[in-house]
C-alpha positions, -999 to 999 in steps of 0.1 A, spaced: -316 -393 138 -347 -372 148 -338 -364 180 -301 -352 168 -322 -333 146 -339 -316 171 -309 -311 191 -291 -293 162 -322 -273 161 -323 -259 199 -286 -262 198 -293 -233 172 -319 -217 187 -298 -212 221 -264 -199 201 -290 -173 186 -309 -164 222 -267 -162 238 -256 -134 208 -291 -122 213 -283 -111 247 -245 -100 239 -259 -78 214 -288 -65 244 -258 -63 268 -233 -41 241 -265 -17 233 -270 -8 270 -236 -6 281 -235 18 249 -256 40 266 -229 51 292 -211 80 283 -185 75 305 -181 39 288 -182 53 249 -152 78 264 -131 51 273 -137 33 241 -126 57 217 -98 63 241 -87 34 242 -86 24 204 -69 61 203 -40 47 223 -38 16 202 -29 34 175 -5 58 191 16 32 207 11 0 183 16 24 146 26 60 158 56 53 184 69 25 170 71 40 134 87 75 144 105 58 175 135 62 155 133 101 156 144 103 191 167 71 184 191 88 165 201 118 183 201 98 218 228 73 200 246 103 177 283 98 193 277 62 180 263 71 146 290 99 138 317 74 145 302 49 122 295 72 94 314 100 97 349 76 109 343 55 80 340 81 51 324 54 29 299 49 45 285 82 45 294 84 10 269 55 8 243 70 22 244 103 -2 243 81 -31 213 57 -23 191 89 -12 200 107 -45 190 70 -64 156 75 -46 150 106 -45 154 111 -84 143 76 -93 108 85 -75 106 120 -88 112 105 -126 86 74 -122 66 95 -106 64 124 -139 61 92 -164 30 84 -144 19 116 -146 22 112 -180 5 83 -193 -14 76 -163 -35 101 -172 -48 98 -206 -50 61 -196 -72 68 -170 -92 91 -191 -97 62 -215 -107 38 -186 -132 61 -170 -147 74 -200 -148 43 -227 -176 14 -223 -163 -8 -248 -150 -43 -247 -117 -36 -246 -117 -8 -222 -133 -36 -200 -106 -53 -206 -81 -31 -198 -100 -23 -169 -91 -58 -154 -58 -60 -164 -45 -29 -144 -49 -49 -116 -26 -73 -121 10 -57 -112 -8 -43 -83 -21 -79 -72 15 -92 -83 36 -93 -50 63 -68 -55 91 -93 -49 78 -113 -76 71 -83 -102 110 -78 -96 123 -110 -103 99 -111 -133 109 -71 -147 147 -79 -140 146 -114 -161 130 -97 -189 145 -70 -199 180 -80 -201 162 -114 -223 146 -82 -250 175 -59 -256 200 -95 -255 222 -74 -237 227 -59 -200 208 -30 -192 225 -2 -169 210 -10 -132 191 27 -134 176 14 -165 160 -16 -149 150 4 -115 127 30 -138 112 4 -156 106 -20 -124 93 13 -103 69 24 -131 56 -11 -136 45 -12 -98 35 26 -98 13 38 -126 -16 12 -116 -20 34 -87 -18 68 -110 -49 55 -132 -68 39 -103 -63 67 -89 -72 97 -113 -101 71 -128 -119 69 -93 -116 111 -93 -132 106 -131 -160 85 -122 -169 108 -93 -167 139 -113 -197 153 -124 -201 158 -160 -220 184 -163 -194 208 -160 -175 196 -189 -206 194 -212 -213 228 -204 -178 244 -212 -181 219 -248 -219 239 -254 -205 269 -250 -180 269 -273 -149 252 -260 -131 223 -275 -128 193 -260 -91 195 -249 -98 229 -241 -125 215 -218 -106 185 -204 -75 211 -195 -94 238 -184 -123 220 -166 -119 187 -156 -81 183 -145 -87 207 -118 -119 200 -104 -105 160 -103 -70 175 -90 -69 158 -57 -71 122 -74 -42 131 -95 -22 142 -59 -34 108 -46 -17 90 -78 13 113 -73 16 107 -37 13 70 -42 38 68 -67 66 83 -51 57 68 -21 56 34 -33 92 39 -53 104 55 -20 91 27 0 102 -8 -24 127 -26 -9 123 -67 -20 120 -58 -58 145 -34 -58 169 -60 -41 164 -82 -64 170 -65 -96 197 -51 -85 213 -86 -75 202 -101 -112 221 -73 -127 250 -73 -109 248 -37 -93 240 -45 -57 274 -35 -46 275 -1 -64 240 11 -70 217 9 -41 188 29 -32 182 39 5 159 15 12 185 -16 -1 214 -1 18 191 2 48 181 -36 41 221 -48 37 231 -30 71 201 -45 88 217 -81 78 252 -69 86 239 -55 120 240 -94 132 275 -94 131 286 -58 136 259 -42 160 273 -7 148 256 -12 113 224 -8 130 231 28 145 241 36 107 208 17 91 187 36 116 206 73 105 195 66 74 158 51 85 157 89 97 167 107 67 145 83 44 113 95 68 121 128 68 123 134 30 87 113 27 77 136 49 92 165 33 77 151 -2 45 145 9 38 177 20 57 196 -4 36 182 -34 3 182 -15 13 222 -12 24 227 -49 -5 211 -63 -32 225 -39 -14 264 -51 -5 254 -89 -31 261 -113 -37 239 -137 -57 255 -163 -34 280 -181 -55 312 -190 -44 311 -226 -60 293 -252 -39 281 -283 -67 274 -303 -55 260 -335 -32 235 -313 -62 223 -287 -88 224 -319 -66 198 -337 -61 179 -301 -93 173 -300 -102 155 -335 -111 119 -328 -83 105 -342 -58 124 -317 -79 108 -289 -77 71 -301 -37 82 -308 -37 89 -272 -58 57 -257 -39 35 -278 -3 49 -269 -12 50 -231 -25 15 -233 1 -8 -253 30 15 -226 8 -2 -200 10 -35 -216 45 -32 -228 60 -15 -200 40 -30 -168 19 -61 -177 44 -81 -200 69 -76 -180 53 -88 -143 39 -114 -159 73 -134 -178 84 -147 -147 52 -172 -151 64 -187 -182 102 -190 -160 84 -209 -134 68 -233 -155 100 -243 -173 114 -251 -138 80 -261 -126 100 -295 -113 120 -281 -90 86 -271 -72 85 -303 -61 118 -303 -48 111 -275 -29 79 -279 -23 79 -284 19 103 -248 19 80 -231 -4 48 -241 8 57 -233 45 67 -200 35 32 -193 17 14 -209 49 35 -185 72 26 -154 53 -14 -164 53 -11 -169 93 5 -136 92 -21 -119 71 -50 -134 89 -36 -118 119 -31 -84 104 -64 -81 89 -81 -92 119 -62 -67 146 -70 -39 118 -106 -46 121 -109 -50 156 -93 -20 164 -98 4 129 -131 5 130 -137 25 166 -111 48 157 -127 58 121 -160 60 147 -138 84 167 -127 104 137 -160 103 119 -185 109 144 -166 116 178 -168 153 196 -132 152 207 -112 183 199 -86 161 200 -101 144 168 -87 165 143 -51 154 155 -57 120 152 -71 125 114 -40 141 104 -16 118 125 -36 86 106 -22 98 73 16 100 82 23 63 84 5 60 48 39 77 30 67 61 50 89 37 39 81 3 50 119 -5 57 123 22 78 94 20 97 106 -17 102 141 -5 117 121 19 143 102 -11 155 126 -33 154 143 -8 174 114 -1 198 101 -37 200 132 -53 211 158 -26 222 134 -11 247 101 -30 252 112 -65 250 138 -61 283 107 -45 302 83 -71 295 104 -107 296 73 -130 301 67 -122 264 83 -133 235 92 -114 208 96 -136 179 97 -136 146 61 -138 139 49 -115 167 75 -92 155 61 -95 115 27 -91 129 35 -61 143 51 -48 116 27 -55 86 2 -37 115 17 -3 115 19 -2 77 -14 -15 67 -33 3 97 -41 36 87 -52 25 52 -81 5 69 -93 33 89 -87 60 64 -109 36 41 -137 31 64 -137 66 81 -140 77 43 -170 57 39 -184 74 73 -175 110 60 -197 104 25 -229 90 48 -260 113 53 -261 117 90 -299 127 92 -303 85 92 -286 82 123 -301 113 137 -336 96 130 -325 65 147 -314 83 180 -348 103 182 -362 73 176 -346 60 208 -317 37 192 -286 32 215 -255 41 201 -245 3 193 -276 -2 178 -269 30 154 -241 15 146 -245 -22 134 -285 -11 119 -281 20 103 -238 24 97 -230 -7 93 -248 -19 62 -242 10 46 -207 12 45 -198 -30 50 -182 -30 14 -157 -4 25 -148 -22 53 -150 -56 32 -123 -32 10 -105 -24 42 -101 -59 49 -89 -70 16 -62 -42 13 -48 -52 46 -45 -91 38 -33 -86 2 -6 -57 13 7 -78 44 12 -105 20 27 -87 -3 49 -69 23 93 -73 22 106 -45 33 92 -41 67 96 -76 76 133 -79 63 137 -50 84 128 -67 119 132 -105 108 159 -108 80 154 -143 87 117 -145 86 103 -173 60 74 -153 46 68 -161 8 86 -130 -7 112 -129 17 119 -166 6 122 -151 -32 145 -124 -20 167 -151 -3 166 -174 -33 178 -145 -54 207 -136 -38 220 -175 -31 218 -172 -69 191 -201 -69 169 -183 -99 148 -220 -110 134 -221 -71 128 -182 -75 112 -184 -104 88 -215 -90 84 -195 -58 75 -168 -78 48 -188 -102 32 -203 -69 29 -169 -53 16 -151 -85 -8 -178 -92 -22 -178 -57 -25 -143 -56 -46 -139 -90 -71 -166 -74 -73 -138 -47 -86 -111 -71 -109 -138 -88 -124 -141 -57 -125 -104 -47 -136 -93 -77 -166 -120 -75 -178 -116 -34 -168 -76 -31 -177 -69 -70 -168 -33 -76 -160 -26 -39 -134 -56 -41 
């Protein structure tokens, strides 16, 4: 026993001398210019050929196979007629959920940011649970509750707003809170000394200076409605509409499935994979413009309105109203299909090899993702951060376009690129399903994690690093003694947003493997084969699993997590 002892002990001892020299070997070779240039060149390319071709691939798609799309859309007039109608659904749908969120988003995250009380606290914690509830599930959940409230059916629209704002406005206040908790207070006590109300102040003084977390909340909002395919999907097939209300993203999602049988559908799902880009581009842009140029504070002061505003009991009015819509509107609602599931909780065991499998599947998928993001996210935020390309700048701005696509879309321009043009040129490898889910669930959840961690880089006082370099540290050493500790949370964050997105992730994946087995896929599928006891078991397994994740989040990354 003391001799195994004492080999466990040298066995030890040598695994720490052999990454003791790896680590000597990476810090010289780190040394070499020459060596640091192909590095950050080479995680450049990764990103432009694994995320930036593949996403867009479908822009020079489309034109090259026009004769075939104009005879499938413009031959078959109903088609086209289609296609009008779901990008006026989304279009307006994401405009209108967007504005609500706008609306009590706001004041909520006012409350949030500014309220140390229990209850706040509270609140605080609960916001995070329809954005830790897999979409797929939050729809099954909104679209069996409503109908069950009003005991009657609900027009499809109806259900859409009320399913899109339940998945949005956690983003609004997380995002417009984060902006509070940054913002410096001073300001606003200074204004209040000086005379001005506390409305006044709020309006006048602290909406604009925290203006770009209210665009972030915006931006994620519509792009979130824009993107939301599984959810969508599945309300619509509860309330009977699927066949005459679709959004873009559903009718690009039901010609991906009819494309097996009638190859045309997939010139025609890919038309409209264009169009859906385009006006996220267009969108994003166009409200990043109006907001930077629209001034918020309005010069004129309506005193007697904003002096009554600002009485105490106009602000609890206002935190209590934002926070029972929140409850009422998001947190009820994604949570009900819980209580479904555990009346059926029997047929989990019935299904218990299908469902489990499908779970399994979508963590080997994950694991993937997260790790490839990692490995290959952080030397381009080094690149961006602290690189001296000119090219640089280019790269920054390209990172942020894949952020506001639409995860269907960007699933028919792989799908497209992986296996329509790749695949034939490389035969020795196999595009299956799960390389092909991989690959998608990578381009989506890519530039979050390097936007996350180059963000962290961006906020860290360089005169550390400069110190380290004069005082003859190698670039690798720099790196992993001065940058690394300092911003490991952020890429613990990074991390976390990848795994919990990829799971999470139905569109995309429908998009390039409709028969992929990937746990909200599975509750899309049930759905639709009218099976609504295995949904709603599916649905209770995935939720539950996925609130253990925050649990544990929340306790190893604590406010990073």
């Amino acid at each position: 026993m003391q001799d195994h002892g004492h080999n466990s002990i040298w066995g030890e001892i040598g695994m720490a001398n052999v990454l003791h020299k790896f680590s000597n070997k990476l810090s010289l070779l780190s040394k070499n210019r020459v060596l640091r240039v192909l590095f950050g060149t080479f995680s450049v390319l990764f990103f432009i050929f694994f995320v930036i071709v593949p996403s867009i691939f479908v822009v020079s798609y489309v034109p090259i196979n026009w004769v075939e799309i104009s005879s499938k859309l413009f031959t078959e007039a109903e088609n086209f007629k289609l296609v009008i109608e779901s990008l006026q659904v989304s279009i307006l749908l994401s405009i209108f959920v967007a504005f609500i969120d706008v609306l009590f988003g706001i004041p909520l995250a006012f409350y949030l940011a500014r309220s140390k009380g229990r209850v706040s606290t509270l609140m605080n914690t609960l916001i995070e649970i329809p954005i830790v509830t897999p979409t797929s599930a939050l729809g099954f959940s909104v679209a069996l509750f409503w109908p069950l409230v009003f005991k009657e059916a609900l027009h499809a629209y109806s259900i859409l707003v009320l399913l899109h704002v339940a998945f949005t406005i956690p983003y609004m206040v997380r995002s417009v809170s984060a902006a509070l908790t940054d913002f410096d207070v001073s300001y606003e006590i200074a204004s209040k000394t000086l005379g001005a109300r506390s409305f006044t102040a709020i309006r006048t003084i602290t909406l604009p200076l925290v203006k770009a977390g209210i665009l972030t909340g915006v931006i994620l909002a519509i792009a979130r409605s824009l993107s939301e395919t599984g959810a969508t999907s599945i309300a619509l097939t509860l309330t009977g509409a699927l066949e005459t209300t679709n959004t873009a993203p559903t009718l690009i999602y039901l010609w991906r499935l009819k494309s097996t049988e009638d190859p045309t559908f997939l010139y025609a799902g890919a038309f409209v994979s264009l169009l859906l880009i385009l006006i996220s581009f267009i969108l994003f842009f166009g409200i990043k413009l109006f907001i930077k140029k629209f001034k918020l504070p309005f010069t004129k002061v309506y005193l007697p309105l904003e002096t009554e505003l600002s009485k105490g009991r106009w602000s609890r009015l206002r935190s209590i109203v934002t926070s029972l819509f929140f409850i009422v509107i998001a947190l009820i609602p994604s949570t009900f299909s819980m209580l479904y599931g555990l009346g059926h909780i029997g047929t989990l065991f019935k299904k218990f090899y299908l469902i489990s499998n499908s779970i399994v599947f979508s963590f080997i998928v994950a694991f993937a993702v997260t790790v490839i993001d990692l490995v290959f996210s952080i030397p381009l935020a080094l690149f961006i951060a602290r690189g001296s390309s000119r090219f640089k700048s280019i790269i920054d701005n390209l990172v942020e376009i894949p952020m506001v696509f639409p995860t269907v879309a960007v699933g028919i321009s792989l799908n497209i690129f992986w296996l329509n043009y790749i695949s034939p040129s490389v035969p020795f490898f196999a595009f299956n399903d799960l390389v092909l889910i991989i690959l998608a669930h990578v381009a989506i959840t890519y530039s979050f994690t390097v936007r996350t961690i180059t963000n962290a880089m961006n906020a860290l006082d360089q005169s550390f690093e400069e110190a380290a370099k004069t005082l003859g540290a190698t670039p690798f050493s720099t790196f992993t003694k001065v940058i690394y500790p300092q911003i490991k949370s952020s890429i613990f964050a990074g991390a976390i947003f990848a795994f919990t997105r990829s799971i999470d992730e139905t569109g995309a994946t429908l998009a390039v493997a409709p028969s992929a087995i990937t746990a909200p896929v599975i509750i899309v599928d049930f759905v639709k084969k009218g099976l609504l006891a295995d949904a709603g078991v599916a649905t209770l397994t995935l939720i539950v699993i996925s609130y253990v994740m925050l649990l544990i989040i929340r306790k190893v990354g604590g406010r990073h997590g």
